[in-house]
Backbone bond lengths (Angstrom), bond angles and torsions (degrees), N, CA, C in turn:
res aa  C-N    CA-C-N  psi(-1)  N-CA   C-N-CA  omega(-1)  CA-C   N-CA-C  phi
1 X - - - 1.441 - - 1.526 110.99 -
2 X 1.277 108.10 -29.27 1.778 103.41 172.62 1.495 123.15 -59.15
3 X 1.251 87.97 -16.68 1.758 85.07 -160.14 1.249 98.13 -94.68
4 X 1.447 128.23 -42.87 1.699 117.66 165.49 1.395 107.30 -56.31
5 X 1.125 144.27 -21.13 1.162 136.19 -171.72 1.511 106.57 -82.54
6 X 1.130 123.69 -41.74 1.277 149.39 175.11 1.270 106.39 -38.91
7 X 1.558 114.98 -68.16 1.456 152.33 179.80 1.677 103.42 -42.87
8 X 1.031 111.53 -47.21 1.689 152.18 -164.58 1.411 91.87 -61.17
9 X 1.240 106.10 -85.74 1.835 125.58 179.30 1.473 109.42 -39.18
10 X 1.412 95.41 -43.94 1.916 84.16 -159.21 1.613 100.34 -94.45
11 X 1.600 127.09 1.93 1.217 125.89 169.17 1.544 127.37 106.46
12 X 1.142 106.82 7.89 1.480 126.17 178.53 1.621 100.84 -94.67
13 X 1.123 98.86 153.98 1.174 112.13 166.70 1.956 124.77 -104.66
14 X 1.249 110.99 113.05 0.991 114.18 -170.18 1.800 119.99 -46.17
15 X 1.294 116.19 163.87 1.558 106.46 -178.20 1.445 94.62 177.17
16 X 1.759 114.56 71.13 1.206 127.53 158.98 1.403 117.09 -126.13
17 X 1.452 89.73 129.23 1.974 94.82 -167.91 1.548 97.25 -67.35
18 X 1.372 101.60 160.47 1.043 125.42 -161.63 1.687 100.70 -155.20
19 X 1.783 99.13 109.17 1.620 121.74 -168.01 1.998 101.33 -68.42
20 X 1.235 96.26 104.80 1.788 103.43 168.18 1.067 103.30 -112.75
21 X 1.905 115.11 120.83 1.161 141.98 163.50 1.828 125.20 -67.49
22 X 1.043 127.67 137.62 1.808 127.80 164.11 1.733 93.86 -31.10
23 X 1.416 128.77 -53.70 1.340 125.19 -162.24 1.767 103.74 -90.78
24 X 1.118 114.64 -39.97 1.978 123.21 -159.40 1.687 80.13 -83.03
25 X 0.865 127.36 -174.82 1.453 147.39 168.53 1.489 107.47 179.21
26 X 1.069 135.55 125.51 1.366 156.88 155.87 1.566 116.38 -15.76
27 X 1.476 142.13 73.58 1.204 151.75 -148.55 1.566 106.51 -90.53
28 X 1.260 107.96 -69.16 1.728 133.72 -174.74 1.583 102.86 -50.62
29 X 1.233 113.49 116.82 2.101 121.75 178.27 1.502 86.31 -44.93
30 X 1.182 117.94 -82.88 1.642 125.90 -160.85 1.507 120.54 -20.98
31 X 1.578 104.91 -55.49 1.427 141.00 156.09 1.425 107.54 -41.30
32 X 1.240 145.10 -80.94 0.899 113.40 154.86 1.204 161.31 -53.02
33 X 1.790 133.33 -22.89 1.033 144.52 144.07 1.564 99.51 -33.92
34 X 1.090 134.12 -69.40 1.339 126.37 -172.73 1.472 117.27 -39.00
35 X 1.879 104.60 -63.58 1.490 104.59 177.56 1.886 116.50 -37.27
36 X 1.582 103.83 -53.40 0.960 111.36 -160.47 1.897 115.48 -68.03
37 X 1.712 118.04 -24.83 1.471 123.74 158.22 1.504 96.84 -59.78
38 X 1.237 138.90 -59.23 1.209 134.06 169.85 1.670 132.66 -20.69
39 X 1.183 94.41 -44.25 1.280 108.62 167.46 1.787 127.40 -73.67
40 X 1.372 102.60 -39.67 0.961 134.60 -166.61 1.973 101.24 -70.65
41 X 1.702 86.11 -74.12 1.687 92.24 -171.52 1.721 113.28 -114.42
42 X 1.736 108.98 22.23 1.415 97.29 170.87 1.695 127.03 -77.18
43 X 1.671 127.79 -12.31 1.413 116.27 133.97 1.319 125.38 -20.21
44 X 1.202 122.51 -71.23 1.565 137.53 -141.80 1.593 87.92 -80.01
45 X 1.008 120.14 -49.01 1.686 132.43 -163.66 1.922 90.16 -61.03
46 X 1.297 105.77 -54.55 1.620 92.07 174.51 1.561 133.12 -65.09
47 X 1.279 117.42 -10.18 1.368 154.47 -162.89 1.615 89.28 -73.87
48 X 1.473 96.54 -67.33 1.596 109.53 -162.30 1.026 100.41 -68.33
49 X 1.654 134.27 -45.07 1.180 139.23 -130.24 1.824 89.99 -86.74
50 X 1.263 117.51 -48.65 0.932 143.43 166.55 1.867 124.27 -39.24
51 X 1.510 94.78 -44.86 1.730 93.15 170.62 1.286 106.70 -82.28
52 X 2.030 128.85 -38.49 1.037 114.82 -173.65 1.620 123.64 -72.55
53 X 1.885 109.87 -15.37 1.440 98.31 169.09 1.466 113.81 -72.63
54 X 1.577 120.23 -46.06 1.970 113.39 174.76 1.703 110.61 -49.35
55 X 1.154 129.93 -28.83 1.626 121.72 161.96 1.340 134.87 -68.55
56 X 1.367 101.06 -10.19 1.598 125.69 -169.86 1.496 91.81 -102.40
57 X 1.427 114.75 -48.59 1.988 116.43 -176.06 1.578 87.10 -58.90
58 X 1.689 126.53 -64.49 1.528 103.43 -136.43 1.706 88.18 -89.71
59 X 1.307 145.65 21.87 1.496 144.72 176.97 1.322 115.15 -99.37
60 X 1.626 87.91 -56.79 1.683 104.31 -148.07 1.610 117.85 125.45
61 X 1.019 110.20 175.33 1.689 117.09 -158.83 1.626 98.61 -101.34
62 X 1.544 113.12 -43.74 1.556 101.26 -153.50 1.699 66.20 -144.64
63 X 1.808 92.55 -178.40 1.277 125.13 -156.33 1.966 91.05 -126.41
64 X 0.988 113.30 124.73 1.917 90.12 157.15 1.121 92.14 -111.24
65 X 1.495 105.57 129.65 1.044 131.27 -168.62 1.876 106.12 -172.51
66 X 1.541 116.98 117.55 1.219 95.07 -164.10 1.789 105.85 -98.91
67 X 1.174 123.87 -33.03 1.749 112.70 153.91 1.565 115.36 -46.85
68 X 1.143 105.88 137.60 1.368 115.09 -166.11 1.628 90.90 -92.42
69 X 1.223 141.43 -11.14 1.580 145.19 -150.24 1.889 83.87 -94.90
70 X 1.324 112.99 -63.11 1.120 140.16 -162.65 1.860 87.58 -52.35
71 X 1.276 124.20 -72.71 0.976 125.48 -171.17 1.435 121.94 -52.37
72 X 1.540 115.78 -25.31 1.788 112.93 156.67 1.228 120.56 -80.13
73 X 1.373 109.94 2.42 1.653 96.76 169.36 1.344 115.32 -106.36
74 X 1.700 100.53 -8.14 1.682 86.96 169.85 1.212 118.93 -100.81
75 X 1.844 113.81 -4.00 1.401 104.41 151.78 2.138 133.17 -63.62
76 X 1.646 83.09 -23.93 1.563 75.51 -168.63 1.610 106.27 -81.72
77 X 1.474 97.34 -15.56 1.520 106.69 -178.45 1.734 115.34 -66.89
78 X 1.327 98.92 -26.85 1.957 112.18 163.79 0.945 121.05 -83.88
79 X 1.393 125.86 -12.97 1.260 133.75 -172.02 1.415 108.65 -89.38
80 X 1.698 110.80 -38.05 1.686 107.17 165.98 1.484 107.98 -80.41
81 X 1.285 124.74 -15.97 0.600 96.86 -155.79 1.946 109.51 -97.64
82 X 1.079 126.27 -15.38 1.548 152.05 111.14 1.655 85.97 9.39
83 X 1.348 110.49 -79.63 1.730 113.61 -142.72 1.781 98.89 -72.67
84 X 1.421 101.33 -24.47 1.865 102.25 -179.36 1.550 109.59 -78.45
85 X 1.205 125.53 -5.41 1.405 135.23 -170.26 1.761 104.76 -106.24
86 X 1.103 98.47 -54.04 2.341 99.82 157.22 1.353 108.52 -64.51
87 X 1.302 135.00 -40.96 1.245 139.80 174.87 1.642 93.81 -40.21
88 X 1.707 112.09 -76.11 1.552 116.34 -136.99 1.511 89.88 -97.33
89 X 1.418 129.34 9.03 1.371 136.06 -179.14 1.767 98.32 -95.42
90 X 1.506 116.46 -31.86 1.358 118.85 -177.13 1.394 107.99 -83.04
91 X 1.410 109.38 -39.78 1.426 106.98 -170.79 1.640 107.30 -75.41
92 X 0.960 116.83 -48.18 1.816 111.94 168.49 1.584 113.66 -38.30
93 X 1.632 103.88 -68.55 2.067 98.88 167.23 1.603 118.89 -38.97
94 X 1.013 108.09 -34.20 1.710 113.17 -170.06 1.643 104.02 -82.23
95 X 1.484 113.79 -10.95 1.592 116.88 -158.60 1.465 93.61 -101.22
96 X 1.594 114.13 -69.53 0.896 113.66 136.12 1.774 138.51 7.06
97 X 1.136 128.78 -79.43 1.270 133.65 -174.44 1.430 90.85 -74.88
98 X 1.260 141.71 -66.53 1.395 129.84 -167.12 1.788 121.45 -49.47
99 X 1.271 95.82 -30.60 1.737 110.19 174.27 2.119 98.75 -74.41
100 X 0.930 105.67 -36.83 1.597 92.72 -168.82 1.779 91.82 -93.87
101 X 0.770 143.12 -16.58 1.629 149.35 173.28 1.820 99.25 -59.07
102 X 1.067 110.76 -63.70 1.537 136.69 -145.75 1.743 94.74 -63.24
103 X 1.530 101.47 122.93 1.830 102.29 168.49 1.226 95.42 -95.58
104 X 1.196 93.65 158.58 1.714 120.41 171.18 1.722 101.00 -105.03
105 X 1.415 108.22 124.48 1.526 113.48 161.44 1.723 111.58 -40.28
């Protein structure tokens, strides 16, 4: 319960499943609000969770870096820079396929 509460305070909206049994049923408001963001936005939550572990495989996990300021800018700086590499990784497949598509008179 702290941690939705937690979640609560600082303005997020909670979105941790929460196991309801044929017998248990979900009692606590909080508890449910959660289930029910769960429902709502636990896709998306894997979505993210999901791009930030493939940026973490092709980066790395942590930064040494001992300013902590320094260290969000070289995450966000991987983070575009991640998106310019799917960018020019999509546009090559797409370049690609149109060149092997394409008849010649």
């Amino acid at each position: 319960m702290d941690i939705i509460e937690s979640l609560l305070d600082r303005g997020f909206k909670p979105a941790i499943r929460i196991k309801e049994t044929m017998r248990m049923s979900i009692r606590h408001p909080l508890r449910k609000l959660s289930n029910e963001n769960w429902k709502r936005y636990g896709r998306m939550r894997y979505r993210v969770e999901q791009l930030f572990g493939s940026i973490k495989q092709k980066i790395g996990s942590s930064f040494k870096l001992l300013r902590e300021d320094l260290a969000r800018k070289a995450s966000v700086a991987c983070a575009i820079l991640w998106n310019f590499w799917v960018l020019a990784v999509s546009l090559l497949l797409l370049f690609m396929s149109g060149i092997l598509h394409y008849s010649y008179p």
